[in-house]
N, C-alpha and C positions, 0 to 999 in steps of 0.2 A: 338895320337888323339888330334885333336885341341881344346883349352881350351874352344871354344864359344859353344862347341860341346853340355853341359848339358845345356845350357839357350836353345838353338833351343830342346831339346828332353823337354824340360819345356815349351818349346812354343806352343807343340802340346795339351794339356789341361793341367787339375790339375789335377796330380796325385790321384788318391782317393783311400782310405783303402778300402775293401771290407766290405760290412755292415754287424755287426753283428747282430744275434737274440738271442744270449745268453750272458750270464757273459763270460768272455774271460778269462778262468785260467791263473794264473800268477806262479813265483817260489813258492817253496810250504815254507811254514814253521810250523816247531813244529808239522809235521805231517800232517797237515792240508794244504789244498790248499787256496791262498789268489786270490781274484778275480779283476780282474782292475776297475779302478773306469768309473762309466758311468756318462757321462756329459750330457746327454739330449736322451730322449727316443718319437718316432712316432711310436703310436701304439707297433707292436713287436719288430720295426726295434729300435736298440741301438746307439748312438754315444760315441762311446767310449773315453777315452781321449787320448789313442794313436792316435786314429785318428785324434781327433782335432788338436792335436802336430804336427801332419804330415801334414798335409792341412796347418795350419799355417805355416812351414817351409818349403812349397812349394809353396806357396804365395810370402814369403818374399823372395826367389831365385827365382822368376818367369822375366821375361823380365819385365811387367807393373811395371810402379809407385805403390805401395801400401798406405793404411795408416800406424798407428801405435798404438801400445797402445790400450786403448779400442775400438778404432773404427775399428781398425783390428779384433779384437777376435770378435766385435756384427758380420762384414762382416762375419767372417769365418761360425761361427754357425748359421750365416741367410743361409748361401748357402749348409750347411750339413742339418740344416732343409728342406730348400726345395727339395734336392735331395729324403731325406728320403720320406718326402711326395710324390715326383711324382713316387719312384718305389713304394709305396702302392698303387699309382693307376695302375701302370702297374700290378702290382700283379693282382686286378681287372678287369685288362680289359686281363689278359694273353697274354700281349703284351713282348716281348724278342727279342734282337739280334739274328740271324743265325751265326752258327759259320761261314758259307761264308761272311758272312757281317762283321764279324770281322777282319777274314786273311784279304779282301781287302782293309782295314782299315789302318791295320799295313803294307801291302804293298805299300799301298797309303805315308803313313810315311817315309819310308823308299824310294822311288823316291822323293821326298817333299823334304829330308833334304839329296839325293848323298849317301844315304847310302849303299854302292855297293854288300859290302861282309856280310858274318851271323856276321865277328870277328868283325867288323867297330861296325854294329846296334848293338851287345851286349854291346860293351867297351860306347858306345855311352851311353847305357841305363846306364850300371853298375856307370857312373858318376853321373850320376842323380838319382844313390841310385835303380834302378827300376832291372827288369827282364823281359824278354819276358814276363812270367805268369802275370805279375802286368801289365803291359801292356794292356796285353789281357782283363783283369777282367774291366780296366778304360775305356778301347773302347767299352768293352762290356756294360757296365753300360751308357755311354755316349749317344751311339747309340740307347738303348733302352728311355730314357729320354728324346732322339730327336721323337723317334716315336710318345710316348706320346704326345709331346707338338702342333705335327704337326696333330694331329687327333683329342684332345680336344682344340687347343686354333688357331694356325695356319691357319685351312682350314676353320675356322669358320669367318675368318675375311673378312668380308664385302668391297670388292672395288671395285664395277661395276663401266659402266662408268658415272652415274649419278652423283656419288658419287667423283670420280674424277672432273668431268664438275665443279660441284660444288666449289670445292677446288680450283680450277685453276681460277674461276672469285674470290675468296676469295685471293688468293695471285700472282693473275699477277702483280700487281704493283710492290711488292715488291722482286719476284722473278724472273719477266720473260720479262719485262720491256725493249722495244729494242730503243736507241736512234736514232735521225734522224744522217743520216749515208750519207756520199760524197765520189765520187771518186777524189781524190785529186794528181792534178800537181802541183808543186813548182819550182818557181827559186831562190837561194837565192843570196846575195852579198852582204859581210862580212867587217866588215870594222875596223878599232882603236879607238875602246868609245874615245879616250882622244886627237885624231887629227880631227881636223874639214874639214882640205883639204881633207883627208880621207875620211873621209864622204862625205863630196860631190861628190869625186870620184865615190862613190860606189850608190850614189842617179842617178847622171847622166848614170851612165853606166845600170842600172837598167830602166831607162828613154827609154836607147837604145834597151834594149832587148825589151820591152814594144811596142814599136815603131816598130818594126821587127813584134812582133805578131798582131798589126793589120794593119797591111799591108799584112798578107798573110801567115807568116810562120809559118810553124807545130809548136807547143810549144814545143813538145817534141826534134826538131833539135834545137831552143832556146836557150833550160836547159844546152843540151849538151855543146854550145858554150859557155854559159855566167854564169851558176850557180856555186856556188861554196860549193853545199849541197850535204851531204849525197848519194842522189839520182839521180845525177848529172849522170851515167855512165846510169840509167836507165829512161833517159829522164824526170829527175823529178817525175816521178812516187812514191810516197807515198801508193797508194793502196787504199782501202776501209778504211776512218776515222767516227768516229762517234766524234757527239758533247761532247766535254769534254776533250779529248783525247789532243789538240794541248793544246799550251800556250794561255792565255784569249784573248790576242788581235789578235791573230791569226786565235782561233778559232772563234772570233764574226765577223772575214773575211769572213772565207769559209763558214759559215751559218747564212749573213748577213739577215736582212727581210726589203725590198724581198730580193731573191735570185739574187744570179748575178754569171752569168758565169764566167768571168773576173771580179774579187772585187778589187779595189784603191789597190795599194802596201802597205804594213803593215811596219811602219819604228820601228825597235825595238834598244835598245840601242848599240848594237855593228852589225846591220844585216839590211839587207831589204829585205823583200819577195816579189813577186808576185806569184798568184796562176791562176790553172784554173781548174774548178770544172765542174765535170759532174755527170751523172747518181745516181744524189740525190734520197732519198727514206727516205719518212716521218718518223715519230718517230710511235711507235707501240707497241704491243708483239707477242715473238715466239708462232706461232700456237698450237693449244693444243697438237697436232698431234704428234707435234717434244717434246713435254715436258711429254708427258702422262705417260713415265715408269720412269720417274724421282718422277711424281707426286706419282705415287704408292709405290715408296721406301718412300720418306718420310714420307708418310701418315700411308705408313704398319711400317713402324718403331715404330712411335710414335700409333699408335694404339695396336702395338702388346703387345709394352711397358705395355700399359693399360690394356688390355686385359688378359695380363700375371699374371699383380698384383692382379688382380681381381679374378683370376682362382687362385693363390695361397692360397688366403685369403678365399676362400671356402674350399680345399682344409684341409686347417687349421683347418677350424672352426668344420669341420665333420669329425677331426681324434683326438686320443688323444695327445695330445702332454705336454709334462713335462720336462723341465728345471733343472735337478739335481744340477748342477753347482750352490752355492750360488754367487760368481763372477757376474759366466755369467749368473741368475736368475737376478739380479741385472740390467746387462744392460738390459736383454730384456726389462725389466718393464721401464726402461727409454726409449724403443725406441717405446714403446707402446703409 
């Protein structure tokens, strides 16, 4: 089995304990049964500290960047809070995965990460500490938490297209902003910064091709003969340039004001260009048309973002929640 094998089965979510509703017996002693300790209770739902333990070292072996130290533990317990919260609301709204919705889950995993054989996805799992059953219960729990979020907070999110129009004259400059744009010929002829017969060479011969073009010849038969650029095999052709794009003195050639077809030869320190510009097209922005489902990701991201926190913190405020943990009591109150 390939070593990278547990970070990709760690890259399909987080792992998550199954929640419990009771004390969680532990080895017994002196007769008596001793019970795990609970770190943080929503409503009946318990975080136990196994689990905490487990989420945390499944975080830190996850593919992402992490934090560390306190800011790890506040992350872990903010996201076992909220899970606990949104399965009380599925509790409430009797919302659940189908086990069909699960298999195709874990079949979907298993096409995802090559996983061909039962022996492969087991050894697969069994590196990442998991089981098929553990599996099943995180997809399960996953998938139902996605329902929820897509029924209270998801479908509620507002993005007609007024609402995009809007946005799109709010951030055309900044996002969508199309500079004025040439179709650009070039000839160049290159010459020794440090010899002066050189240059001249390369000015007159520059002078000749110049002289060829307005007399009648194709630019692009020109390039062929006299250039010694890049683009030379394809008749100086450069393509479609917007303003910005060449070197300053070059560019304030080809989008000189006014505009000139043919602009003066550009003498640069080891080079001389001539160009010929065509099929100019003003400066502008791309139509809303071409940008609309762009605008909707970002918009919907950054609203969901919002929308989310805000349904959490209700969420909150109308369930019980209690911090056993004096630690993690601790941080909460700092992040409060």
């Amino acid at each position: 089995m390939d070593g990278r094998m547990k970070t990709k089965i760690l890259a399909l979510a987080l792992a998550v304990a199954p929640a419990s509703t009771a004390l969680v017996p532990a080895a017994p002693a002196r007769g008596a049964e001793l019970v795990e300790k609970i770190v943080a209770r929503v409503n009946d739902r318990l975080i136990t500290n196994s689990e905490f333990l487990k989420r945390m070292e499944t975080v830190q072996h996850g593919p992402a960047p992490v934090p560390t130290g306190d800011a790890l533990k506040k992350d872990v317990l903010d996201e076992l809070l909220k899970e606990k919260l949104i399965e009380e609301r599925a509790k409430e709204l009797n919302v659940s995965a189908t086990d069909a919705e699960v298999e195709e889950a874990v079949e979907r995993v298993k096409r995802q990460y090559n996983l061909a054989t039962d022996a492969e996805f087991d050894a697969a799992l069994a590196q990442s500490k998991m089981n098929r059953d553990e599996l099943k219960r995180q997809m399960r729990q996953t998938i139902t938490i996605q329902k929820v979020i897509g029924r209270d907070v998801t479908s509620k999110l507002e993005l007609g297209e007024d609402t995009l129009r809007l946005e799109y004259e709010r951030q055309k400059d900044k996002l969508y902003k199309v500079p004025e744009q040439a179709r650009v010929y070039e000839i160049v002829i290159r010459f020794n910064p440090n010899d002066p017969s050189d240059r001249q060479r390369a000015v007159a011969r520059m002078e000749e091709a110049k002289a060829r073009v307005a007399a009648g010849a194709g630019f692009a038969d020109v390039a062929k003969q006299y250039s010694e650029g890049n683009a030379r095999s394809r008749g100086g052709d450069l393509g479609t340039v917007a303003r910005g794009e060449l070197l300053p003195a070059l560019d304030a050639a080809v989008f000189a004001d006014p505009p000139a077809e043919y602009p003066a030869p550009v003498l640069l320190t080891n080079s001389v260009h001539l160009f010929h510009v065509t099929d100019r097209k003003a400066a502008g922005y791309k139509p809303f048309e071409e940008v609309s489902e762009d605008l909707k990701k970002r918009i919907g991201e950054g609203l969901y973002d919002k929308r989310f926190a805000e349904y959490i913190d209700k969420l909150r405020r109308e369930a019980f929640v209690k911090i056993y943990d004096p630690e993690l009591a601790k941080l909460e109150e700092k992040k409060s």
